[in-house]
N, C-alpha and C positions, 0 to 999 in steps of 0.2 A: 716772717715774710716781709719781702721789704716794700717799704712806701715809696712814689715818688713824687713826694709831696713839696719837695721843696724845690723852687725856683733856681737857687740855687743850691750849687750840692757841692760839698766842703771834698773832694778828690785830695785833697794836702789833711792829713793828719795831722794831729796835735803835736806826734814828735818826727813829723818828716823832716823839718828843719834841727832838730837836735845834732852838737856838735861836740859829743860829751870827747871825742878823741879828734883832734886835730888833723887826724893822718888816718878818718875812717872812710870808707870810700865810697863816693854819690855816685848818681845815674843820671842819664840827663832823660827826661818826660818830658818836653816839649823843644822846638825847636823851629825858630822862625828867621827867613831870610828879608830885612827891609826893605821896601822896592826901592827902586832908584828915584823914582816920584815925590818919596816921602817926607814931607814936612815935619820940622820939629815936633815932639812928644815928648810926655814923660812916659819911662818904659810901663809903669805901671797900670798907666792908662793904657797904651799901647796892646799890655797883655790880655787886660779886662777885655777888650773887644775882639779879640781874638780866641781865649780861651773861654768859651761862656758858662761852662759850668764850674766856673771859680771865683768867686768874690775878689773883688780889689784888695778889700782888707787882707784877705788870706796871702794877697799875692804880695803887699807891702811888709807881711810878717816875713815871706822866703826872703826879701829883698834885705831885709834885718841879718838875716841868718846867713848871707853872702852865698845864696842860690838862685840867684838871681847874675847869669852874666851875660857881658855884651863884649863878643869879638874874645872869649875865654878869659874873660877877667870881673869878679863882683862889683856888682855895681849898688847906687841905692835907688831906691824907688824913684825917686827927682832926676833922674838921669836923662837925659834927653836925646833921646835915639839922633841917626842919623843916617841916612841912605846909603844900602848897602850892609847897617852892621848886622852884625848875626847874634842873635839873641837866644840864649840858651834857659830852661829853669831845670835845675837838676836839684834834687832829692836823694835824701839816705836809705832809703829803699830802692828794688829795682820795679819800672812798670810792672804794674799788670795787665798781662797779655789777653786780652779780651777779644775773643773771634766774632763779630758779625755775622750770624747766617740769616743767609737772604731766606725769606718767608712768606709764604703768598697768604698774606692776611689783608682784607677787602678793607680800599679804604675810601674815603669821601672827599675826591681833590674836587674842589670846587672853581681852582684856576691853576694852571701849569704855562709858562714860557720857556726858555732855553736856559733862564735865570734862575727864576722861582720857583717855589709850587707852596701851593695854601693851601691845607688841609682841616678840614672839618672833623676834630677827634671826638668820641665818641665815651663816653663816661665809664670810667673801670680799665682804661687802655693806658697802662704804662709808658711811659714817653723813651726813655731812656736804659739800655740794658745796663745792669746792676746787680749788687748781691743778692741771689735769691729771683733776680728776674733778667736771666740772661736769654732768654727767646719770649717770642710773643710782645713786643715790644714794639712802639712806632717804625723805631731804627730798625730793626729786621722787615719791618714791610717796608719799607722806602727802600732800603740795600737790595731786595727783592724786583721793586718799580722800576729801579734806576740801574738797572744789573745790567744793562750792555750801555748805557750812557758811559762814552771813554773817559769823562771829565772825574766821573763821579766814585768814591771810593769810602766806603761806610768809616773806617778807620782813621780817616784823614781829621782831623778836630779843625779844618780848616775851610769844612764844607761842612751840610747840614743840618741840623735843625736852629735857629739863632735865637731862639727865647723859650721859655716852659710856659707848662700849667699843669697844673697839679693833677695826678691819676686821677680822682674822679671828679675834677672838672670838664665838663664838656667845653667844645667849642673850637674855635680859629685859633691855626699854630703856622708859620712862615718855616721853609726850606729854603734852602741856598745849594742849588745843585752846581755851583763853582764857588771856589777862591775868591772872586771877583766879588760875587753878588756876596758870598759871607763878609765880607770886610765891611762893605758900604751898609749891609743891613744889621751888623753889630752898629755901627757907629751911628746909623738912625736913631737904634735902641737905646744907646746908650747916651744920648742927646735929647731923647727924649720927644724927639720929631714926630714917630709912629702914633698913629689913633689907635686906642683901644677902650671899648664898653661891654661892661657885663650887663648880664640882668641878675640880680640873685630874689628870694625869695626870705625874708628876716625873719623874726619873731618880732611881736609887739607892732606898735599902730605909731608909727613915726607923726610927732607932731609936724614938723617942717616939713614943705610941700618940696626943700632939696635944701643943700647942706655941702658942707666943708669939712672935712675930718684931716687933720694934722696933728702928728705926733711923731716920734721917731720908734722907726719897728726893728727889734733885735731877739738875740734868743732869749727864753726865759731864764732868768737867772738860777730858778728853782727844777726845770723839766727841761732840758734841753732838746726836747720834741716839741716843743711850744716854742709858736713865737710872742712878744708881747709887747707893748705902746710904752716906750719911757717918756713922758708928756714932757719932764722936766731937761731932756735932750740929754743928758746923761751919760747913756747908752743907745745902740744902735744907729740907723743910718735914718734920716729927714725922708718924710713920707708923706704924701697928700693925693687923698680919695675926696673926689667929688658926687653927689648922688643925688637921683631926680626922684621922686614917687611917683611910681609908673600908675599902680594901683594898691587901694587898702580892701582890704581879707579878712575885717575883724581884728581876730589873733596875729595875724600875721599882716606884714606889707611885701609887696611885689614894688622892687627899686631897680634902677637903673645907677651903673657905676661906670666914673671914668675916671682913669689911672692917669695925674699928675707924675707916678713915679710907679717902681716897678718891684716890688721891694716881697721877700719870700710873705706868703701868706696874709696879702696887702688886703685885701678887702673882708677876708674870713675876721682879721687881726683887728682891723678899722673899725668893721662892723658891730664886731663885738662890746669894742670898748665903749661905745655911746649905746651899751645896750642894748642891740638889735644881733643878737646872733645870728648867724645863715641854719636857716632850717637845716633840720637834719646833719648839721653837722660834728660829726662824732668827736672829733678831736678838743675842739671848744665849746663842746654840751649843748650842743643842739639838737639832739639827738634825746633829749628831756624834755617834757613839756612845759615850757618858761611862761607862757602864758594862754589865759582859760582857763574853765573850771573844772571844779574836783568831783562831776557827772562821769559815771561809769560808760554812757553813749560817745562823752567827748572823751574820754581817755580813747578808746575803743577805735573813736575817728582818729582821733592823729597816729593810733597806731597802725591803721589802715593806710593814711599817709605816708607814714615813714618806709613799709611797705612796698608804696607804688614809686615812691622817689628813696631809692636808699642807700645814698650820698649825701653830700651837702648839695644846695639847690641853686647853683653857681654854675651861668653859661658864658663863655667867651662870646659874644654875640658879634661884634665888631670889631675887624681888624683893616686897619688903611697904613701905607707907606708908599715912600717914592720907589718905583721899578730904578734898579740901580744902572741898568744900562741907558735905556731911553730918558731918564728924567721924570718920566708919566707917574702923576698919584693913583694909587689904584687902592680901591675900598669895598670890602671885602663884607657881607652879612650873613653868618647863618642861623636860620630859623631854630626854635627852640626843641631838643631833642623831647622824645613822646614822652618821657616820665614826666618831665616836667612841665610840660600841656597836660596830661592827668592829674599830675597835682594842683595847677591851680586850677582846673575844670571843678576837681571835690572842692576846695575850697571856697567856690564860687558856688555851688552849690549851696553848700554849707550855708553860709549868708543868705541865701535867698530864703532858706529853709530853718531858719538859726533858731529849732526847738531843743538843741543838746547843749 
């Protein structure tokens, strides 16, 4: 079954770029016209904000591979657009044809304009349709919402949703129901303009009352489902999570995050590394009991815990950006979904009552 756990999602293959025959024949996957407005760029930047589920890296390796062209001819990734040209990336494969079906799955728009819409996702809700998870999916309830909006067109990569979070993270996610609003709110993103805070829920009793975590976050070299911290810079892309101590739990801490950067598995990755893994979460062994005792009552509670929260314990809580037509910053909170007001309810308990 598939995950959608990562922020971003590798759509370029290992050997979509492969040129073993000179004369084998690509397909073009994307295709973009520069408006006449537009100011110098590098294409590569250019494509990052426009294709968001593709890393720049990925897109600097097509740009290696001469799949990368502007006006039908390769370019290299430092190429610097110009208004008007036509930007193509084509691939040795042909697309896959993926149908959007509109779906009427309940959602939690907590603010909608002619631009935007901010959605409150709700934990276990796939963001993105994918292998293995082609219905039931944000995108098929939005293609659903937006089904007689004339602008709006599920298919289009030039509209809709402008940044992730991971399947079973809860919380705030931006829409771009035009061209227009997509563009300006990749490039908030991608500038790093946009506010964003979690709250998550750690293991252990964080000594500092709030903190800095920097390191660069890339795939593991060993699991390539993990991500992992190259402290020494190395590998991966430059990372920094800032975090407050909301409240301590004993065994656990209730923290507050905010994103310097935007990087796949930023705070699960962060967190972990300075030894606070995000409760409950399975993929990087939170989902173990890291800390407390070896009382058959405490085993007993935290698996009661993991129970009533059973995900990792990560909510999008806050989301702020400029509305891209008007100028207006607009800032965005949503309350913490009920598993995880249950959870820290027993843990609060727990503490007040701390005979296990």
């Amino acid at each position: 079954m598939a995950d959608d756990s990562f922020d971003e999602v590798d759509d370029f293959a290992d050997d979509d770029f492969a040129q073993e025959e000179q004369d084998s024949q690509l397909y073009e996957h994307y295709r973009f016209e520069v408006d006449k407005g537009q100011g110098q760029m590098r294409v590569d930047k250019y494509l990052a904000m426009h294709i968001v589920s593709v890393s720049r890296n990925r897109i600097q390796q097509a740009a290696d591979a001469d799949c990368i062209l502007v006006n039908d001819k390769p370019v290299k990734s430092n190429y610097k657009i110009k208004p008007l040209d036509t930007i193509s990336v084509v691939m040795n494969r042909p697309p896959r044809e993926l149908e959007i079906i509109p779906e009427n799955i309940p959602l939690d728009i907590v603010y909608e304009d002619e631009d935007v819409m901010v959605i409150n996702k709700p934990p276990g809700l796939v963001v993105h349709p994918g292998f293995g998870n082609y219905q039931g999916t944000m995108v098929n309830a939005i293609a659903y919402k937006l089904k007689d909006t004339p602008e709006y067109d599920a298919k289009d990569p030039r509209l809709g949703i402008v940044h992730r979070i991971d399947k079973d993270t809860s919380g705030l996610i931006a829409v771009a129901k035009n061209a227009y609003a997509k563009a300006h709110l990749s490039q908030q993103f991608f500038n790093k303009t946009t506010k964003r805070q979690y709250v998550a829920l750690v293991w252990g009793s964080i000594t500092e009352d709030e903190g800095r975590i920097e390191g660069n976050i890339g795939r593991s070299l060993k699991d390539r489902m993990l991500m992992t911290v190259f402290p020494d810079g190395e590998y991966g892309k430059s990372a920094v999570t800032h975090y407050k101590v909301l409240e301590r739990l004993g065994y656990v801490t209730l923290v507050q995050c905010r994103l310097e950067t935007g990087r796949t598995h930023q705070i699960r990755v962060h967190m972990k590394y300075i030894g606070h893994t995000l409760f409950n979460d399975g993929r990087y062994g939170g989902n173990e009991i890291l800390k407390g005792t070896n009382f058959t009552k405490y085993r007993q509670f935290v698996q009661n815990c993991f129970n009533i929260c059973p995900r990792q314990a990560l909510h999008a809580q806050t989301l702020g950006f400029i509305q891209p037509r008007t100028g207006e910053e607009l800032m965005f909170e949503a309350p913490l979904p009920d598993d995880m007001t249950q959870l820290l309810d027993k843990w609060r308990t727990y503490i007040a009552n701390r005979d296990i």
